[in-house]
N, C-alpha and C positions, 0 to 999 in steps of 0.2 A: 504493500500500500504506500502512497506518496506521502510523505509526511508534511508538520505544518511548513517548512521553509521549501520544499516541493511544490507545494500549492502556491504559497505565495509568489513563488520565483515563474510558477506558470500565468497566474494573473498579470505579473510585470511586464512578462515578456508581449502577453495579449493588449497590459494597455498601448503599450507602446506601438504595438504593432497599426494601432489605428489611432495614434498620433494624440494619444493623452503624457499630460506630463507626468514624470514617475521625479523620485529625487537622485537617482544614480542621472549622470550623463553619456554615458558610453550606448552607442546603438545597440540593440537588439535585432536579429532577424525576426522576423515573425514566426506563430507556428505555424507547422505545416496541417492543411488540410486532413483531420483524421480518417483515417478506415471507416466507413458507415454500414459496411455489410458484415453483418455476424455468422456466415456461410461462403462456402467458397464458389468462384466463378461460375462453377459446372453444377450448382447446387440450386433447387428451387427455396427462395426465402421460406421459414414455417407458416408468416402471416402476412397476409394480403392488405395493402395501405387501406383500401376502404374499409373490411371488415375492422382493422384495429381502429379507423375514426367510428364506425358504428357500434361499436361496441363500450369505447372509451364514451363514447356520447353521453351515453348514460350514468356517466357520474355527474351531478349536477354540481356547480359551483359559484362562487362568487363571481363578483368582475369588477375589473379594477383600471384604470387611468397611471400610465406609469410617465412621469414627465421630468424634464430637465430644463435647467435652465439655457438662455442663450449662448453664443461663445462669448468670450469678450471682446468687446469693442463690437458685437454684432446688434443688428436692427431689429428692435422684435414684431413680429408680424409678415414680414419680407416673404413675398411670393416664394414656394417651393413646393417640391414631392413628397418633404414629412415631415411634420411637424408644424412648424411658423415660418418653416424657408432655410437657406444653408445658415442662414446667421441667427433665426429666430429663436424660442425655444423648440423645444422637443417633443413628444408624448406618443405612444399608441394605446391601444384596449391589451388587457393582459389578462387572462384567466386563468392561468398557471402562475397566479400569488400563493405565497403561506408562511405562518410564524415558523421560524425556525431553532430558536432558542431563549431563554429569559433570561442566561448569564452567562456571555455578555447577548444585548438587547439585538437578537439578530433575524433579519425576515429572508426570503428569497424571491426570485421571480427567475421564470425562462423566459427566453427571447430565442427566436430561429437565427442561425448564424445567416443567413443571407438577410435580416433585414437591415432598410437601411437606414432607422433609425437608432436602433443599439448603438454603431459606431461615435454616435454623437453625443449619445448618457456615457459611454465609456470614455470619452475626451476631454466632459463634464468635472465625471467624476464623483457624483451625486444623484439622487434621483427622490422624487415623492412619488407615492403610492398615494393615488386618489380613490378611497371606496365608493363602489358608485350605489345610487338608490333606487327602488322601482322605478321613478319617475326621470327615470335621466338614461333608457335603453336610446333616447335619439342621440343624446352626447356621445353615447359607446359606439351608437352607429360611425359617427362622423370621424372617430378618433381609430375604429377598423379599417378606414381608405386611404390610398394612397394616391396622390398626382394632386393635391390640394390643401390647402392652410387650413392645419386640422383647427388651429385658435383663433380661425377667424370668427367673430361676436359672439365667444365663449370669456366669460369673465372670469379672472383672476388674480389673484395677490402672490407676493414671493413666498414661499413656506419660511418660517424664521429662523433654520437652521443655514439650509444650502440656498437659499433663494430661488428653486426650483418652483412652479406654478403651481399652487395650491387653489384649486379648483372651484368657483364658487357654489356654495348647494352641495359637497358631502357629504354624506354623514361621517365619515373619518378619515384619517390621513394620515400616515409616516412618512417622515423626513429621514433620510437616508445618507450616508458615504457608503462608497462602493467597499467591501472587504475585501472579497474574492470573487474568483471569476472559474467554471471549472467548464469544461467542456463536456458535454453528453449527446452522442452522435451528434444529427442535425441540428441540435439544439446546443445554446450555452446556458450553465446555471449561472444567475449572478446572486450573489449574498451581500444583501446590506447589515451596516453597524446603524440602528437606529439610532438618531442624533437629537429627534425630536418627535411628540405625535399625541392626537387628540381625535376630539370627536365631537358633536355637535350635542350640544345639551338637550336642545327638541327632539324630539325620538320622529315627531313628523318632517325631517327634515329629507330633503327630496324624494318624497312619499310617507309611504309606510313602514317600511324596513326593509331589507338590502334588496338589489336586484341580482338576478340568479338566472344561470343560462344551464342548460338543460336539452337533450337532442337538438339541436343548430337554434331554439328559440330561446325568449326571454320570457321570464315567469317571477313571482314572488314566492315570499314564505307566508305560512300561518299557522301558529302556534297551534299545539293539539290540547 
């Protein structure tokens, strides 16, 4: 197993690779693209892409707004493909959130290695986790596309730790630095060091209680 300076030393090498600051100066190569097939060339996969989305479907879960702030010295809002534009802030819809430890305060989230938003929370350096409410599956809509200013007349404030967009109408929110970075086939884990986080004292705040996605749709809870 890779131990904690293993890990570390792979997160470094990853930020750098997409052009975040680290505090060593000496370049890093990037890493290389991992193996993604767990069978050999000659071999049929055990499981079929579709059936594992239809089946994984069926886990219902949260959904979340994961955002960053601008680069610096960038324009926020400024026309682009994700987020508020190459300068602007950041964000996409994330359903693959969850607590990860209470000591020290740490959460996680996946992101697909091809998107092309991750590269810019990872040059960041920070990130807030926006929970979203029933009432806000059209914000989750707008923040799942790409080719358009996901924060265009979407309100928000800096989170008070990282200055990341804190979303207005949450019901909760974690402010984040980046800890680690680990890679899992097509996907990368990222682990936040919670830095700050709270929650809305109205329980009716952007609806009734969380929104939850469920076979490709969106749905609530209700207490039994």
């Amino acid at each position: 197993m890779m131990g904690h300076a293993g890990m570390a030393a792979t997160a470094v090498r990853y930020l750098r690779s997409v052009g975040a600051s680290t505090s060593a100066g000496r370049p890093v190569d990037p890493l290389p693209r991992p193996e993604l097939r767990a069978v050999r060339e000659d071999e049929r996969s055990p499981v079929e892409a579709a059936e594992f989305r239809r089946v994984l479907g069926n886990f219902a879960s949260g959904v979340t707004i994961v955002t960053a702030p601008a680069a610096a010295g960038g324009t926020e809002g400024a026309a682009g493909t994700d987020g508020g534009g190459p300068s602007g802030p950041a964000g996409f819809a994330c359903q693959s959130f969850s607590s990860l430890s209470l000591d020290p305060p740490l959460v996680a989230f996946m992101v697909a290695r091809t998107s092309t938003t991750w590269p810019r929370i990872a040059r960041a350096g920070v990130f807030c986790v926006n929970i979203l409410g029933t009432g806000q599956g059209d914000l989750c809509r707008g923040f799942a596309v790409s080719g358009a200013d996901k924060f265009a007349g979407v309100p928000y404030e800096p989170s008070p730790a990282t200055g990341s967009p804190l979303l207005t109408g949450v019901p909760a929110w974690i402010d984040c630095a980046i800890h680690t970075v680990h890679t899992g086939g097509d996907h990368l884990i990222v682990v936040g060091r919670v830095e700050a986080l709270g929650a809305a004292e109205d329980e009716g705040a952007a609806g009734t209680g969380p929104l939850l996605f469920h076979r490709g749709t969106f749905g609530s809870f209700e207490s039994l």
